[in-house]
Each structure stands twice: as C-alpha cells, then as structure tokens.
N, C-alpha and C positions, 0 to 999 in steps of 0.2 A: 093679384100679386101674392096674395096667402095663397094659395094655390099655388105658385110654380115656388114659391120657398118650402111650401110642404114638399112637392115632390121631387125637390134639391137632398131636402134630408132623408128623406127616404130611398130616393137613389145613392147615396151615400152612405148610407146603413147598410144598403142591400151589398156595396163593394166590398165594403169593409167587413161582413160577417163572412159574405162568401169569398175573398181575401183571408178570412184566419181558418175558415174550414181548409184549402188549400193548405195553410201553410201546416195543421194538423198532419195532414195527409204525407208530408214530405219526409221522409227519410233521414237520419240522423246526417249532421254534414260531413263532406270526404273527410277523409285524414289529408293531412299538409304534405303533398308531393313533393313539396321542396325541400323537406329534411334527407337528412343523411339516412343512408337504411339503416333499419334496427336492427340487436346486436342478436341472436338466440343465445342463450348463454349454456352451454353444455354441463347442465349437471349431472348427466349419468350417473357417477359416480357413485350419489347419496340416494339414488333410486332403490325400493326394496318391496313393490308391490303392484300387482295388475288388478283396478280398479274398471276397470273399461271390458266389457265384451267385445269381440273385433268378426270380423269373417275373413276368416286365412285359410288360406288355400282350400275354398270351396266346402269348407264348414264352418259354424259356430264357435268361437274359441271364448270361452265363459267366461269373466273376471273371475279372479283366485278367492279375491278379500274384498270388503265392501269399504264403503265410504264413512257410513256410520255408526254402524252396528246389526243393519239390515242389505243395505243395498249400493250398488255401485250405477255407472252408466254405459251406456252402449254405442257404438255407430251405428250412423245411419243403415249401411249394409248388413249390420248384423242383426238389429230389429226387424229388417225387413224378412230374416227368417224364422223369428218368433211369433208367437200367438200374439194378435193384434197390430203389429206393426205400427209400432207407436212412432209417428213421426218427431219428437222431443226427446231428438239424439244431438253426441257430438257427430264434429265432420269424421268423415273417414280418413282421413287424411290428418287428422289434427290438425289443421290450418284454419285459423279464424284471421278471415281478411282484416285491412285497420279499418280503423272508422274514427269518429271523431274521438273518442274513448281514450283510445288505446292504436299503437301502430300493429305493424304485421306481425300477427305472432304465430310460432309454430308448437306444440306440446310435443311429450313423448309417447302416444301412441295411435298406430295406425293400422291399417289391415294388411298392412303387408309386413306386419312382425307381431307372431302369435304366441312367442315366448318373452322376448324383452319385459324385463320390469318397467311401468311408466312413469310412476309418482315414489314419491317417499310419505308412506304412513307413518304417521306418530301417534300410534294409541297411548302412552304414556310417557314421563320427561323425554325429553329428546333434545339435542344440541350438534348443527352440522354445521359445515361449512363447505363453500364452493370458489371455486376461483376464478373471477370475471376476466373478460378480454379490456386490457389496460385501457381505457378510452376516457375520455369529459362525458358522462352522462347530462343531461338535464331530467332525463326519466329513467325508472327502476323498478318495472312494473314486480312483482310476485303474483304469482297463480296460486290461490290457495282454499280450500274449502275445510269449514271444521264441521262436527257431525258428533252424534251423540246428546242433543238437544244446549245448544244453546252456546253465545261466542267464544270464542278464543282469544286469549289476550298471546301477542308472540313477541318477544325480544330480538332484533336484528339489530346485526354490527355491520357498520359499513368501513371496512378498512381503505385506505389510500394509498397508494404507489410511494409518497413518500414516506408513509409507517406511519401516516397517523390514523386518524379513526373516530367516529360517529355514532350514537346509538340514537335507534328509534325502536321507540313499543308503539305497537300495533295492536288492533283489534279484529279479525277474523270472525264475519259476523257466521251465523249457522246459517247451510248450505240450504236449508228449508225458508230463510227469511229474505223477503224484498227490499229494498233498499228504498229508505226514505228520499234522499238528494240532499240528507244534509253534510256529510260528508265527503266532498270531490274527488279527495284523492282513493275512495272505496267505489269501484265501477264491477259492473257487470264483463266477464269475459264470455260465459254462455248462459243464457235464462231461461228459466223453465223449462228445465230438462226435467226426464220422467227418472224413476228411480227404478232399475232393473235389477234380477237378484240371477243367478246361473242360467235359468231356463224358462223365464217368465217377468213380464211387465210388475211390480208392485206400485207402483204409484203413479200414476198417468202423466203429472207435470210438477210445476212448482219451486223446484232445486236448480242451482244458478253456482256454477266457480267465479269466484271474483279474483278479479284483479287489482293489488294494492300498490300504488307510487308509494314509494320509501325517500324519494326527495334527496338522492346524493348531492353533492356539492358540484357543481357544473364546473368550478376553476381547478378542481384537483381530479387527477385520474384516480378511479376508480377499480381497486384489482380483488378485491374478495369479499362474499356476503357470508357472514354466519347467522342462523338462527336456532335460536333456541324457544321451547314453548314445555309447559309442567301439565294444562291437563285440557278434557276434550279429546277427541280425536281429531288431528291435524292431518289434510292430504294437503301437500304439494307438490302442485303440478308443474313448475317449471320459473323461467326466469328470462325476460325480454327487455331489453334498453335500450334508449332513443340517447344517440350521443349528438353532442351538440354542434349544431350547422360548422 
C-alpha cells in the first residue's frame, strides 16, 4: 500500500513539474480577436527625427540622430548589411503584431521611406500636441523611449470631444532598463534591441521602446493628446488605441 501511494505522488509530481515546464515554454497569450481594430493615430505632424537605419532602395540609409546621446536602432534589413548582422532589430516594416501586451501596432518607419522623419526627439523642454480620431478608447498606448541615463517623468493631457480634459504624469523608464512587472500599464513594445550608430553595431542587446497606457476615459470620446516633458532625452515613437467593443 506505501508503495502504490508513493508512486501516486511521484507520478503526480512528475505531471505537475513537467505541466509547468510546458506552460514556461508557451508563448505570451493571443491578443482578444474580438475587439474592435486599433486606431494608428497619425502623428506625423510633430515628427522631427530619423532614429532607425532602414535599407531603401538597395543601400543603407543611416539614422540622422540618435536615441540617447550615442546610438539609435536598425531594421532588420539593414543590419543584415552591416558588420555583424545583429539579429536585435526593429521590423522592417514597423509592425509589431498584438499580443497580449498591446494590440496591433504600426510606427513611422520603414524601408520603404529613407527620407521621412520617424519619431519626435526631445532633447530638451518640449510640449506637442496631436489630434486623435474621435472614438471611446479603453486603451491609449504611447510608444516612447527616454536615453541619456536614466527615466523620464512626461505630462500628458488627454482632452475630450466635449472640451473637457484629464491629466496624467508618466514615467518613461530609460531605454537601457528592464522592466520589473510592477507596473502594468509600462510594457515592453520591442526588447532587447541592440544599439547601432551610422555604420556599425555599438551595443549588441539590451534596449527596449515601451509602450505606456494613459488610461482615457472609455465613456467619453477622446479627440487630442498633448505632451509635454522638461529633461532626459525623449523619443517618441507613435500612438495606437483600442476603442471600446
């Protein structure tokens, strides 16, 4: 009888370890197919910087300006014409599929535009504003990275369709740090990206743009974001929202 209840718990040990190795193994969970598509939110506008190396039309087209004071990042197609061919690139495409994170999002740059500005740098004060497509968000991601050692505190105004208005202060950790998980609404949109400078790899991995929910108010439409930020250097990269089912 001790005998087959030892080998009860031991065959059950054995499920249940090699059950959580499996579930180790599994992939972050889909995104919710059933929402409504996400919004890209066109801020061209307040764009005034190439941050990305691309491969356009059959050469290397450098980033202008860096990210932090050193370096900026690449596509994948454009790495693969540099010394080393560091796989810890963005897409080429700027499309990072959803996942559970974050829905579908698209940035502003790809290889098939080797002059367009992508991002808006803010190496010092800075205060813009953009204009959303009128909807009920329940999400209001920002794409943003800050650089120069160390986070970024940013002031966002969320204005509403009927003239009223919300603020939220954020924090934009540096584009060099990992993220603990204590914070939900601070996610990863690319991680451990390497850090590339005009014509060569400087930093292999490590550097991540996050993604920040600002939390607008899902019962009111939402029609303009302004931010402003005083120091650090601030990239951001764009603006995606989940309106509500």
């Amino acid at each position: 009888m001790f005998y087959m209840k030892s080998f009860a718990v031991i065959a059950l040990g054995t499920f249940a370890f090699t059950c959580s190795i499996l579930a180790a193994d599994q992939p972050l969970a889909a995104a919710d197919t059933n929402l409504p598509a996400p919004v890209q939110v066109d801020v061209r506008t307040v764009l005034n910087a190439r941050v990305v190396t691309t491969y356009t039309g059959g050469k290397v087209v450098p980033l202008s300006i860096d990210i932090d004071g050193a370096g900026g990042v690449a596509t994948a197609a454009a790495s693969a014409q540099l010394p080393g061919n560091n796989p810890h690139t963005v897409p080429d495409d700027g499309h990072f599929p959803a996942n559970a994170d974050h829905p579908d999002v698209v940035l502003n740059f790809t290889n098939a535009d080797g002059t367009s500005d992508q991002v808006r740098r803010s190496p010092h004060e800075d205060d813009y504003f953009f204009d959303v497509p009128p909807r009920n968000y329940s999400k209001m991601f920002l794409f943003l990275t800050s650089g120069a050692a160390g986070p970024a505190a940013i002031r966002v105004v969320l204005t509403y369709q009927d003239g009223s208005g919300e603020e939220r202060n954020i924090v934009c950790p540096d584009w060099w740090t990992n993220l603990d998980g204590t914070n939900p609404d601070v996610i990863y949109l690319a991680s451990n990206l390497a850090k590339f400078g005009k014509t060569r790899i400087l930093e292999k991995d490590h550097h991540n743009i996050f993604g920040i929910d600002v939390h607008p108010d899902p019962t009111r439409m939402l029609s303009r974001i302004e931010i402003s930020k005083t120091n650090r250097i601030v990239v951001f990269w764009g603006a995606t929202g989940q309106p509500t089912r």
